[in-house]
BAKEKE-822934 format. One record per atom (N, C-alpha, C): residue in one letter; x, y, z. Coordinates in pm, whole numbers, plus 50000, padded with zeros to 5 digits. Layout:
<pts>
AXYZ ...
</pts>
This chain:
<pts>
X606922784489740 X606322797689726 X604852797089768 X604032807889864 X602602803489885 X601672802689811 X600812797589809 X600342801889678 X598962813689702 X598472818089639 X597162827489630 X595952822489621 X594822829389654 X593672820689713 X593292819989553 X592882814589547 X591832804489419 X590782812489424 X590012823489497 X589172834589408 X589332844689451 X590122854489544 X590292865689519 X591672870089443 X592402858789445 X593582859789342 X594352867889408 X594452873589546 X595672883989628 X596312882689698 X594902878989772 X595782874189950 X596212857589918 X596822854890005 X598082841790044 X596602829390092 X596812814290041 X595792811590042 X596442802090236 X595592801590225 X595852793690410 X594882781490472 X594102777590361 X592932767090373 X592922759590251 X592832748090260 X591982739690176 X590762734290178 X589942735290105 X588352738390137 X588582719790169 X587972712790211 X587542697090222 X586692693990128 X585692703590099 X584782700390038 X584402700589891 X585762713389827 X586022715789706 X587082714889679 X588092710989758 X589992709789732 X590432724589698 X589002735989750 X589592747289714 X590922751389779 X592432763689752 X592962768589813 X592612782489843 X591702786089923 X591322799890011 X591842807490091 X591832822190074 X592462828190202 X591212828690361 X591832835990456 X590592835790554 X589232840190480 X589802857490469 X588012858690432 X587872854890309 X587812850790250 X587032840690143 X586512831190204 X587022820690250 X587042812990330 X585342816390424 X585702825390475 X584342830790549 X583402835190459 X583572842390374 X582232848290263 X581412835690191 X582422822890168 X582002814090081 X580962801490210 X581572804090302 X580942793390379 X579122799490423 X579712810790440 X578472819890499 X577112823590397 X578062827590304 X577112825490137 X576382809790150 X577002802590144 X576672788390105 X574822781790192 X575452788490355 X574292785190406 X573392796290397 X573582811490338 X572282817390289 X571792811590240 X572482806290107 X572012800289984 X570352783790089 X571582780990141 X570562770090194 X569262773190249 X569422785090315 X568242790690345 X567072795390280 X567842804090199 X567142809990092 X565942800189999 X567052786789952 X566192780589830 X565432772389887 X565592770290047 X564732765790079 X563642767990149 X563902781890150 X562492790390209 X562382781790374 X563452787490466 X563292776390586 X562302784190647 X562402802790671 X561692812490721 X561432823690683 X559632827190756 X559442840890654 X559472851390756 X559972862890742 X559632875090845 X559082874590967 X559832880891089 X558772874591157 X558312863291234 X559252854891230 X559572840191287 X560102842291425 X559582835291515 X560412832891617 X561492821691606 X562172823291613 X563282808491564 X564312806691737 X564062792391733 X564972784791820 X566052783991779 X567102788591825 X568452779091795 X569082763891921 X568922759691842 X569222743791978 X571022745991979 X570852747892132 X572422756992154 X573042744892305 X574322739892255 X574742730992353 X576112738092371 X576182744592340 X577782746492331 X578822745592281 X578682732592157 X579522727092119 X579822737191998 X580692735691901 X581042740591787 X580292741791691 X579242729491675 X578122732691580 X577022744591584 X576862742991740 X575432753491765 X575922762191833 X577112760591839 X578082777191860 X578062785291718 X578752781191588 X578922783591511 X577572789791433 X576482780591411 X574982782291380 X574502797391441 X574802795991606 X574492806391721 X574692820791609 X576242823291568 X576762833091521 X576682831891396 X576612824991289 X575702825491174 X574722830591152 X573792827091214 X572212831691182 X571962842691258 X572932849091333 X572592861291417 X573662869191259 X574572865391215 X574962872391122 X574472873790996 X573982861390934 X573052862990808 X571862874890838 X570792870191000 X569792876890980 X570182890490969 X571092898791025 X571792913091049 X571592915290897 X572782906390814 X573312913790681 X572322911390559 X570952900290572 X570412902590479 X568652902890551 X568692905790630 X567372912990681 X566092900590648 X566892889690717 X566132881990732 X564422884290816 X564392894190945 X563412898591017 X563202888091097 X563782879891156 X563342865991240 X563982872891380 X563322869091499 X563532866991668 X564012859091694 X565452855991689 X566352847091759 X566482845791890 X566312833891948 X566302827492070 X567342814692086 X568362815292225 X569102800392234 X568042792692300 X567932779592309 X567292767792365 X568422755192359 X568282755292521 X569032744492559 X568702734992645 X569262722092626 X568832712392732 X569572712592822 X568722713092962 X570362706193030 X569992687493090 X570392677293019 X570152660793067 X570572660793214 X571132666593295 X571912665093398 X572792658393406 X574072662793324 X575542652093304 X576382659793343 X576762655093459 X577942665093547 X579222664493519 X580322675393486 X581222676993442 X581242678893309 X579922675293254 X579722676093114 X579142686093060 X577272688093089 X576592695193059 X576642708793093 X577132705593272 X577172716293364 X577872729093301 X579132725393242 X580152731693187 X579752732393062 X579252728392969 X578932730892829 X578182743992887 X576962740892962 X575912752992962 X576662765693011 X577442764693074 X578412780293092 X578792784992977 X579392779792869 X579522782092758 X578322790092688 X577332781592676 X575542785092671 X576002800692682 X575762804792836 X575502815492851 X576712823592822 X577692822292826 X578272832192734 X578022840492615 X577592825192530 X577512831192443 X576232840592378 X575292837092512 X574072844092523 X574102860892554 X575362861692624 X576112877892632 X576772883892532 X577362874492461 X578152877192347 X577612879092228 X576522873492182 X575472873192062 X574272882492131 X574232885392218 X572932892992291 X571512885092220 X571582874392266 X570322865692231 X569542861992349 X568202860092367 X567562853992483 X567902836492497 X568032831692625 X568332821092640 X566762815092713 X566582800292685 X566082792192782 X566882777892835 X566652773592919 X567302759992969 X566262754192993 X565792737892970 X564932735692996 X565782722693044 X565192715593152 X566242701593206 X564852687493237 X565132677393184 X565742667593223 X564412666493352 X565112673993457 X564962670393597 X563472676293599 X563632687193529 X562172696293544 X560722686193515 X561492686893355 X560562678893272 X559842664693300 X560782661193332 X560832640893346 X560802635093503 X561762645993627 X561482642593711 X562882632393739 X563952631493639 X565342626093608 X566122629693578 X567132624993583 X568112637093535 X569182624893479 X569952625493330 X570842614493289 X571832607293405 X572362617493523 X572892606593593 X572622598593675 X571142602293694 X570502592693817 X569782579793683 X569832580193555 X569152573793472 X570352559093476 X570972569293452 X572762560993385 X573352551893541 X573122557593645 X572672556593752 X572012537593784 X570452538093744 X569562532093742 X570212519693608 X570072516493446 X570062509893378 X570912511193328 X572622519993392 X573952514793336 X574092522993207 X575162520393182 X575792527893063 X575272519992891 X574852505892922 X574812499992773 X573622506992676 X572542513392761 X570752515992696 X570802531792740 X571652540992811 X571482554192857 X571332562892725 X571342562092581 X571582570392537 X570342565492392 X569282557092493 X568422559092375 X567502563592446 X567792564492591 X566602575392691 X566982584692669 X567972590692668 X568552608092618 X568292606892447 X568392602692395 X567982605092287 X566392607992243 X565282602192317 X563882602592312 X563802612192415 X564282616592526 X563862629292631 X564292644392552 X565682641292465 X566032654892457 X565122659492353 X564992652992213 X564152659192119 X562712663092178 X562062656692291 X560422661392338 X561052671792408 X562272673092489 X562182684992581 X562482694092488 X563082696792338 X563032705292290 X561902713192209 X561072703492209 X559792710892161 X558962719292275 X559142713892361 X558642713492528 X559612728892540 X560422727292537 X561222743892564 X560682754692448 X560582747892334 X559722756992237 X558542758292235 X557532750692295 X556112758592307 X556512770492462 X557252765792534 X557192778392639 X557662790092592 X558922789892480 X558662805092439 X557812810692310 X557112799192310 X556062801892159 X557162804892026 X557682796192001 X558802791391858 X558132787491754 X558082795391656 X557612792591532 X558572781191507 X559742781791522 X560822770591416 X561602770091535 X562572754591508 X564082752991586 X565052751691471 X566232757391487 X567252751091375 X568162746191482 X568672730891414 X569902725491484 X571432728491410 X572522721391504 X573502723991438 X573972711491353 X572642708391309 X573392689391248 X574162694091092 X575042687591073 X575992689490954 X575832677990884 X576272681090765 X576582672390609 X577202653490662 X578202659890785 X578582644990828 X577542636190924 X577032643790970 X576002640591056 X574832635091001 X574502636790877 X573432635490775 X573762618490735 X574952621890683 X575582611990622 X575982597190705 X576112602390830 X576182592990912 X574612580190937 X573662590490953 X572292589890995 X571792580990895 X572002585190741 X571862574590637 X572142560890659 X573722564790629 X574112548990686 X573582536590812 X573232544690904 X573112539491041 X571712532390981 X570782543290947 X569432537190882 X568992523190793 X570112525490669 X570672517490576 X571212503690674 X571592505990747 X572782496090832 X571782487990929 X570852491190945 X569612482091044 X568322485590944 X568232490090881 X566472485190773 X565602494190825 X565722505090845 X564832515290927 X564292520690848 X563212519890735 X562922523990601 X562032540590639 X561492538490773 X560642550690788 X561772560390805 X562742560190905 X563602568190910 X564042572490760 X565002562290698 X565422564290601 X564832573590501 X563632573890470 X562502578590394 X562402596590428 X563182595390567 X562982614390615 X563982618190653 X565432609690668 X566752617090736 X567352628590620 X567162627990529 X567652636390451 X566742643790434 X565842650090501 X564882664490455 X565482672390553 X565612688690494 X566162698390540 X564872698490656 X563692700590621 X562912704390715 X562282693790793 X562142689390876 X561402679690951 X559952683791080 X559122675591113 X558442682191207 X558722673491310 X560062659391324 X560552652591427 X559312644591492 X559242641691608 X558142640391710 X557032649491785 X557262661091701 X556802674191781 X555822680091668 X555162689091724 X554522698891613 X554972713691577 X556342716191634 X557412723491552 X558302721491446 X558062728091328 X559332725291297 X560822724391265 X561472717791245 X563242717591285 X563792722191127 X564792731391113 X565812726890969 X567042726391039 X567692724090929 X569392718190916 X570122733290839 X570232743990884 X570872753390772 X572222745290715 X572682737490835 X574162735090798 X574062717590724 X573072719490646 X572942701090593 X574112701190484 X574372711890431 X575502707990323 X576852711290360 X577172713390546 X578622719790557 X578892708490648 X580262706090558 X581292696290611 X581852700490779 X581632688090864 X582062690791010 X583402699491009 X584692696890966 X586042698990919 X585732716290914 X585032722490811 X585012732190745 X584512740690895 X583462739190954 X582702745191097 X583552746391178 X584462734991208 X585632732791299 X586802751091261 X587192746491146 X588132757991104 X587002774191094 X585972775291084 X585212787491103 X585512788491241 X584922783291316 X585372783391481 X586412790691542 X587592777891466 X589242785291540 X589102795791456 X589202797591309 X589292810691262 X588912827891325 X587522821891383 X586932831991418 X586762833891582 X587992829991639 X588272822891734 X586722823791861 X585482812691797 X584352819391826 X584962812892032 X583832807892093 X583602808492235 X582782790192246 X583572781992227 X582322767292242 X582952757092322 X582732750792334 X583012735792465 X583352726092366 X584412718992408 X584962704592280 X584812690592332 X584302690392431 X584262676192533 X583362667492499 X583352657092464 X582742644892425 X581422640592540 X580842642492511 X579802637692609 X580222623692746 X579962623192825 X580652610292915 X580092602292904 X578772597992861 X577852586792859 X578142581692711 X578892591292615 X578432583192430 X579702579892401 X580432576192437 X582012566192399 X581472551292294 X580142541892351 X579922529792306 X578482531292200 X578342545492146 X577152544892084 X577202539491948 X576152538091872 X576212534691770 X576942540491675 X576502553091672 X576602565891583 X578102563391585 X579062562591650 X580622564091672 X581382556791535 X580742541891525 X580872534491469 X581052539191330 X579712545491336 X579092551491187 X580142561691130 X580612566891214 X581712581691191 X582602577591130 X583242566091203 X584472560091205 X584572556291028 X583692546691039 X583622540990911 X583602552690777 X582462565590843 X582562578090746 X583582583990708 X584772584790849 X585902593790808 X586592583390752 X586742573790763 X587832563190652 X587662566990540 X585932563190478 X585662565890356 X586092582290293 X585802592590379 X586042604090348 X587732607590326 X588362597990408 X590002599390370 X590532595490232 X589462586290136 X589922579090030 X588752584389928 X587732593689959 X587172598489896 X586712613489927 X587122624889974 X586762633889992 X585322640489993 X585002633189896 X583262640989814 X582092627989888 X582832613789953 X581692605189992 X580992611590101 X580822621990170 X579672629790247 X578652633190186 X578962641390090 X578072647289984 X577652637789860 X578172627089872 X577762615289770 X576482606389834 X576982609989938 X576282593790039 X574642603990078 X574992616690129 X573362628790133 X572772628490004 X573452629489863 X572712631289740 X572102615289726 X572452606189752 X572392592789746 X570602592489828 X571022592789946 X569992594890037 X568752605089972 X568962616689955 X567812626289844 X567132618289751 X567692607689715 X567562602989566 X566092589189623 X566462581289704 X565642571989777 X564552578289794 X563422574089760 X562082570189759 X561282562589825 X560722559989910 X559852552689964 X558612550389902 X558482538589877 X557262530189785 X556302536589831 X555202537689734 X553792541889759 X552952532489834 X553472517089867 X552572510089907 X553642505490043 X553832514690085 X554992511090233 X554502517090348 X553772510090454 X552992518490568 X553662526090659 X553592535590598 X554022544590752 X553332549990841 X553842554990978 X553012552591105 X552502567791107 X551172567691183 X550222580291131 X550302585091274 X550292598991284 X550882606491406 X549392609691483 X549642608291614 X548382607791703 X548892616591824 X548162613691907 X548482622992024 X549012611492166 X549892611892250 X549972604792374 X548682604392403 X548502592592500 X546962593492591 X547572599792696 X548932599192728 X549612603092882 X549582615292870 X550532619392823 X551112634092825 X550812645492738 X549622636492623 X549022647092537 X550022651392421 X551792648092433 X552552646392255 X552092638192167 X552712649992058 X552432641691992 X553242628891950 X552652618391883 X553372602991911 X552552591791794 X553132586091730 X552822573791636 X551792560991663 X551952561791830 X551492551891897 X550942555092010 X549692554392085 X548692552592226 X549732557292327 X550622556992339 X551772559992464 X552882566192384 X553502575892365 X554802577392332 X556252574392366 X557052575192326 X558232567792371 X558412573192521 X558742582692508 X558972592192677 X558552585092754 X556282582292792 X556192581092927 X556562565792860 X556812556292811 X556812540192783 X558112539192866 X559612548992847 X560432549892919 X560482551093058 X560042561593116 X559772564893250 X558662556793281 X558082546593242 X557162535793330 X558282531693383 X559092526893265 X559652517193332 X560872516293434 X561252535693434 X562102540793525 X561622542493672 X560182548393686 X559032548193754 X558742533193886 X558932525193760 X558352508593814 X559622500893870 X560532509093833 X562192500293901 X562332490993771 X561952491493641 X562132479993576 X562642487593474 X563602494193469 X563642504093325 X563982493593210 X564562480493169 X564362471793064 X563132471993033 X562262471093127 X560572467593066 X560742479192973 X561032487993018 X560752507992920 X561412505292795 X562272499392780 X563802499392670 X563122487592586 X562672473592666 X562402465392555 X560392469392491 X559842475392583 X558612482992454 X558832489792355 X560072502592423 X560252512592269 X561012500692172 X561362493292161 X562352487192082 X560942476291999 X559942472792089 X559342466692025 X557732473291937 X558122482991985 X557362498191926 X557512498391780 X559022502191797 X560082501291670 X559862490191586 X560402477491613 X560662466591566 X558722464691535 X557772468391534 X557112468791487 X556812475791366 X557372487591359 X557112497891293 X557462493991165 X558962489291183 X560152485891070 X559252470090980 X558612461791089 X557652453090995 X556402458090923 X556052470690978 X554702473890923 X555622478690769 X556702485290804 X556912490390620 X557732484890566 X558302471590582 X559212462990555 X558692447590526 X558062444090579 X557652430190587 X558502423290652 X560132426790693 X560802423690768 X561802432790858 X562512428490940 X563182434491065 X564012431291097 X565632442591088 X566412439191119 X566692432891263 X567752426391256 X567642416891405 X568212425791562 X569112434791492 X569332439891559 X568922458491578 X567742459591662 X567182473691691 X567832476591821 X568792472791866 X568722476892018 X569492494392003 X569972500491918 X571242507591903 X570412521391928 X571252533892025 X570462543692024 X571072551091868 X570172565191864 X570182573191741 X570902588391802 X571882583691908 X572412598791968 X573222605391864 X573332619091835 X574492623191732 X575432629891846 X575402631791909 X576192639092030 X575482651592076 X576252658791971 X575362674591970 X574032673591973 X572682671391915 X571902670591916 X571412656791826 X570282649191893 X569292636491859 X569032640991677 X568452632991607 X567722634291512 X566442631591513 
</pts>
């Protein structure tokens, strides 16, 4: 017999929440998810009236979903914010090319202003002439350090008070671990803040830090929104994959370890006597950056010079510095990029 949703008590329930073992009908299902990230918004005061806000829009399901969220929250509770898409394009053919059609769809469909900012413009590269150049093993810790500067870089051109990404609860959770999993104490110390100011002097939130990937997925088909499902072609061997893998096991034998492993992470503290690195300006390019050169041009020297290892083994020893200044020691292995797919952290 079917059974009835678990809070409107009428309609036929057709979901099980992941995240509460609720049984829901559709719209519940939708009121509760949509509620949930007001709520996130709200208590955390991400924006006041008046905001220009980025949405970092790839196509995918996350910042598809986000896209039509926050164009629906701001409508129904008069948020007053200027929504804008911002997108990268890395130059990954068959990949990006086609995600960004998506882009603009949904830039017709949400009636939002779009920007594209690329890669090629910016840097003078484009991921396949990179991937191209230093191979598939190191490509995705240069896309990982180009995309977050080109997104600030796309947000001072339309003058963006804020960016929100589409990073999720699993994505959070992943990021922990990965941190935890090589000794990255500075990271560690900020992956779990809703708000961040990243490498940039904008800043980023997470509306979706407490929604399970699973749950976004079924908003999507539900609402049968408009997004691209294709795996990036360059991130098959990344780190992050690893990290998932290991997440969704745990999440098969524990349902609630997403939201165990983020509250876990909230809870960590970073010692009062632990140096962390004090933010300065590039001498090159004028970003802002931790260190005399920022990662970007340290990369493109070495793309520049025909030596792109020289570029890969500075940022790493950038890093592997960093991790001794607030550690006293260093994991052995830094080589791993920090790609999440959808968007860098």
């Amino acid at each position: 017999m079917p059974r009835q949703c678990n809070i409107c008590q009428t309609a036929r329930a057709i979901i099980r929440r992941p995240k509460t073992g609720q049984r829901i009908c559709k719209e519940c299902f939708f009121h509760v998810f949509e509620t949930e990230v007001h709520h996130t918004i709200v208590d955390n005061r991400l924006f006041k009236p008046g905001d220009r806000i980025g949405i970092g829009a790839s196509g995918g399901k996350d910042s598809t979903v986000l896209a039509y969220v926050m164009k629906t929250l701001n409508e129904r509770y008069g948020y007053g914010l200027e929504l804008f898409l911002l997108s990268v394009d890395e130059g990954i053919s068959g990949y990006r090319d086609d995600s960004l059609e998506t882009v603009k769809r949904n830039q017709q469909q949400y009636d939002l202003p779009l920007k594209i900012v690329s890669y090629e413009q910016l840097y003078g590269w484009s991921m396949d002439s990179i991937v191209e150049t230093v191979g598939r093993k190191n490509n995705c810790t240069f896309c990982g350090v180009f995309r977050r500067q080109a997104l600030d870089r796309g947000a001072l051109m339309l003058d963006l008070d804020h960016i929100v990404t589409g990073h999720n609860a699993d994505d959070i959770a992943e990021t922990i671990l990965m941190n935890v999993l090589r000794g990255d104490i500075p990271r560690l110390g900020r992956c779990t803040d809703i708000v961040t100011m990243g490498d940039g002097y904008i800043g980023r939130s997470k509306p979706f830090k407490y929604a399970y990937e699973k749950e976004i997925v079924m908003y999507a088909y539900l609402k049968r929104l408009d997004y691209f499902s294709t795996e990036c072609t360059y991130s098959p061997n990344a780190y992050r994959g690893y990290a998932r893998q290991f997440l969704k096991d745990l999440e098969a034998v524990r349902p609630s370890a997403i939201i165990d492993i983020i509250h876990s992470g909230e809870a960590m503290k970073v010692a009062g006597n632990v140096k962390l690195p004090t933010m300065t300006s590039c001498e090159r390019c004028g970003y802002i950056s931790s260190n005399s050169v920022c990662k970007a041009c340290v990369l493109l020297e070495g793309l520049e010079r025909g030596v792109p290892k020289m570029g890969i083994a500075k940022a790493l020893e950038i890093r592997k510095q960093r991790m001794l200044d607030a550690t006293g020691s260093c994991s052995k292995d830094t080589r791993h990029c920090e790609c999440t797919g959808d968007s860098c952290q």
